[in-house]
C-alpha positions as a Markdown table, in Angstrom:
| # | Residue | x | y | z |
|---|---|---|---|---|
| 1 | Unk | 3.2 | 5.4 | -3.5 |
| 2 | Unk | 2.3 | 5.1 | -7.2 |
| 3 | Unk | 3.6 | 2.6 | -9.3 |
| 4 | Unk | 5.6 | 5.1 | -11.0 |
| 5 | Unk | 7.1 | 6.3 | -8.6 |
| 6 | Unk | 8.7 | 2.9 | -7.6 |
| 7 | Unk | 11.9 | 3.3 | -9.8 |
| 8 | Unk | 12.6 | 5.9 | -7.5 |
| 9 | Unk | 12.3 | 4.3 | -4.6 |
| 10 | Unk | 14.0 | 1.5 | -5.8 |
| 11 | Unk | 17.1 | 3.7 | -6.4 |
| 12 | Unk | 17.1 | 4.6 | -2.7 |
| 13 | Unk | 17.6 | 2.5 | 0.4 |
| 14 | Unk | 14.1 | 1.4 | 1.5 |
| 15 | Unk | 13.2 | 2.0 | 5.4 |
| 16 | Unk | 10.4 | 0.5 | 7.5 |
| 17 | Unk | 9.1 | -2.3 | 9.7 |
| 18 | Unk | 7.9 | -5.4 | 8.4 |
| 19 | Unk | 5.3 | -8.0 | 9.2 |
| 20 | Unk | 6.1 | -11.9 | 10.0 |
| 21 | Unk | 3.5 | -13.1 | 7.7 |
| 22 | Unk | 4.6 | -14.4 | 4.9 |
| 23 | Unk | 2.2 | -14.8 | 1.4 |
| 24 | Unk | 3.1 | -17.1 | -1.5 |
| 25 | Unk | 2.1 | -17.1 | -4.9 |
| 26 | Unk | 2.3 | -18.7 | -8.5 |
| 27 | Unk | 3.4 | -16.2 | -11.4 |
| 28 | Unk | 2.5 | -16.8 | -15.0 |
| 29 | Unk | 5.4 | -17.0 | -17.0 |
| 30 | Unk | 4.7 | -13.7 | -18.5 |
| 31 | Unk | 4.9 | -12.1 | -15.0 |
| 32 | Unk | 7.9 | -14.4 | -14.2 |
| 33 | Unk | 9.8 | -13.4 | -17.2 |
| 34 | Unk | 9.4 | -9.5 | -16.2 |
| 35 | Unk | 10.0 | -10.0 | -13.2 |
| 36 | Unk | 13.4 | -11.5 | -14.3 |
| 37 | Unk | 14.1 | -8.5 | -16.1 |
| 38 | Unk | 13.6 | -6.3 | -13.6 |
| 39 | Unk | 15.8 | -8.4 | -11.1 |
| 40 | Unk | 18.4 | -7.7 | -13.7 |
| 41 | Unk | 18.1 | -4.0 | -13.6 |
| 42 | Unk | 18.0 | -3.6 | -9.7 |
| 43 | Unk | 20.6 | -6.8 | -9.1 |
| 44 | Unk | 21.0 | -5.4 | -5.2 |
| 45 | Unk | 17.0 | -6.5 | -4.6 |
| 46 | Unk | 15.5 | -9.5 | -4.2 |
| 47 | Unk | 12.8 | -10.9 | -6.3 |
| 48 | Unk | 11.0 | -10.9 | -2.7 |
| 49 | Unk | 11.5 | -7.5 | -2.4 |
| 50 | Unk | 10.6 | -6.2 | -5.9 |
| 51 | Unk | 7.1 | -8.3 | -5.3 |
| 52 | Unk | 6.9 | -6.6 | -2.1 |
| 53 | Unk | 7.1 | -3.0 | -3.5 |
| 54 | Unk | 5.2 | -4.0 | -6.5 |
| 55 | Unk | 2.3 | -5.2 | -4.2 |
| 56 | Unk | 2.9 | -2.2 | -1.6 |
| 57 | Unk | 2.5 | 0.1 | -4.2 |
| 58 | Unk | -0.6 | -1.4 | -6.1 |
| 59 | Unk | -2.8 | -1.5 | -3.0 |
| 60 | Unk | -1.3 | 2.6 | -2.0 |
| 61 | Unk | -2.7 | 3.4 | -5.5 |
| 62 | Unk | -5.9 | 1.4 | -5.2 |
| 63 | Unk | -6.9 | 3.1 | -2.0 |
| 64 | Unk | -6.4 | 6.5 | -3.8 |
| 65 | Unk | -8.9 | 5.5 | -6.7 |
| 66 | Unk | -11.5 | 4.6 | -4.9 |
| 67 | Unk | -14.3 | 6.8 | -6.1 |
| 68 | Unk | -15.6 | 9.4 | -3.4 |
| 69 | Unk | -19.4 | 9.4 | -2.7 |
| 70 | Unk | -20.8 | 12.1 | -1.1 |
| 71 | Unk | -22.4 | 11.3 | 2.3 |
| 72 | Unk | -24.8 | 13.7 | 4.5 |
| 73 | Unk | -22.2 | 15.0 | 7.0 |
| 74 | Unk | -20.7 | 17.8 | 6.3 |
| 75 | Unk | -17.5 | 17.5 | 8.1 |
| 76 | Unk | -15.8 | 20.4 | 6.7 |
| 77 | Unk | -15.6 | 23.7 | 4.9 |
| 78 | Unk | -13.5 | 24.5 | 2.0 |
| 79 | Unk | -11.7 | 27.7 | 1.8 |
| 80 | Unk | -14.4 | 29.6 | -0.3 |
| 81 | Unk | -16.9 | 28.5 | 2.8 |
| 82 | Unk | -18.6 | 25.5 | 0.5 |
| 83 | Unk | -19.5 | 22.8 | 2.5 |
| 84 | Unk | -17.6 | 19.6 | 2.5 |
| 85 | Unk | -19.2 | 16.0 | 3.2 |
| 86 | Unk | -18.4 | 13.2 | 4.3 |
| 87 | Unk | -17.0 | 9.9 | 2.2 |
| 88 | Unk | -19.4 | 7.0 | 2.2 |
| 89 | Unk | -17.4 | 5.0 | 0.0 |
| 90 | Unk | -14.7 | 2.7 | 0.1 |
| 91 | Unk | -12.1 | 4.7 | 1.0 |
| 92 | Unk | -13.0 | 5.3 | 4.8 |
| 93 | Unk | -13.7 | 1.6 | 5.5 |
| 94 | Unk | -10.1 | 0.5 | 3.9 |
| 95 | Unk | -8.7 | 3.0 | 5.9 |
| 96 | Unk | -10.5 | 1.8 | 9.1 |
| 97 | Unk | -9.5 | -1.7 | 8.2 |
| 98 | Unk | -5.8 | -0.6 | 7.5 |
| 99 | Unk | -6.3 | 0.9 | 10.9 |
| 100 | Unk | -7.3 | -2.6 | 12.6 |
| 101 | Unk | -5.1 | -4.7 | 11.3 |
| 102 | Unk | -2.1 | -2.3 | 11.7 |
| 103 | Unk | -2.7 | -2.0 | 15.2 |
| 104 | Unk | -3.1 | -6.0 | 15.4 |
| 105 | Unk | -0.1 | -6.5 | 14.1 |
| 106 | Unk | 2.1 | -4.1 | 16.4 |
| 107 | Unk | 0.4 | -5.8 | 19.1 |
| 108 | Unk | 1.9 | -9.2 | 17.7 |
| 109 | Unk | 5.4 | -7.6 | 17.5 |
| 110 | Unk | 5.2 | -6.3 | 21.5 |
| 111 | Unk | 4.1 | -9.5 | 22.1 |
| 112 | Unk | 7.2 | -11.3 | 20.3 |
| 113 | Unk | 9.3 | -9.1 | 21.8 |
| 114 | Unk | 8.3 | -9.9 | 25.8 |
């Protein structure tokens, strides 16, 4: 999700599982006083739930600009019959990571649950 598009979202009912874990954090009072503001706008969400979608979408949008680098592999054709290659960069690895720790933590929620 792009930061843009979090107005939007906002507007609608948000869906989806969350984690235990809990993160907490200091503000500058610049960040503190917008995020005032936006409380005011959208009165039916939390603070904790504006940071949440604010942070949700940040890290969405960072994994889509990390830059591509071309690897040796091609993995794929396009639909003129170029060769596509492999991703070296960062994107792969985050995903991979994403991956791990996803699975980690449904396998702490089955866990809770038994």
């Amino acid at each position: 999700m792009k930061i843009k598009d979090l107005v939007k979202y906002w507007d609608k009912h948000a869906r989806g599982r969350l984690s235990r874990d809990a993160y907490f954090m200091a503000l500058s009072d610049q960040h503190h006083k917008r995020l005032e503001k936006l409380s005011t706008l959208y009165p039916m969400k939390s603070s904790q739930d504006l940071i949440r979608d604010l942070v949700s979408a940040a890290l969405d949008e960072l994994e889509t600009s990390f830059p591509y680098e071309q690897g040796s592999k091609v993995v794929a054709f396009d639909e003129d019959g170029f060769e596509i290659y492999e991703d070296t960069g960062l994107t792969p690895r985050f995903v991979s990571l994403s991956q791990k720790h996803i699975q980690r933590l449904k396998a702490r929620q089955i866990e809770s649950v038994a």
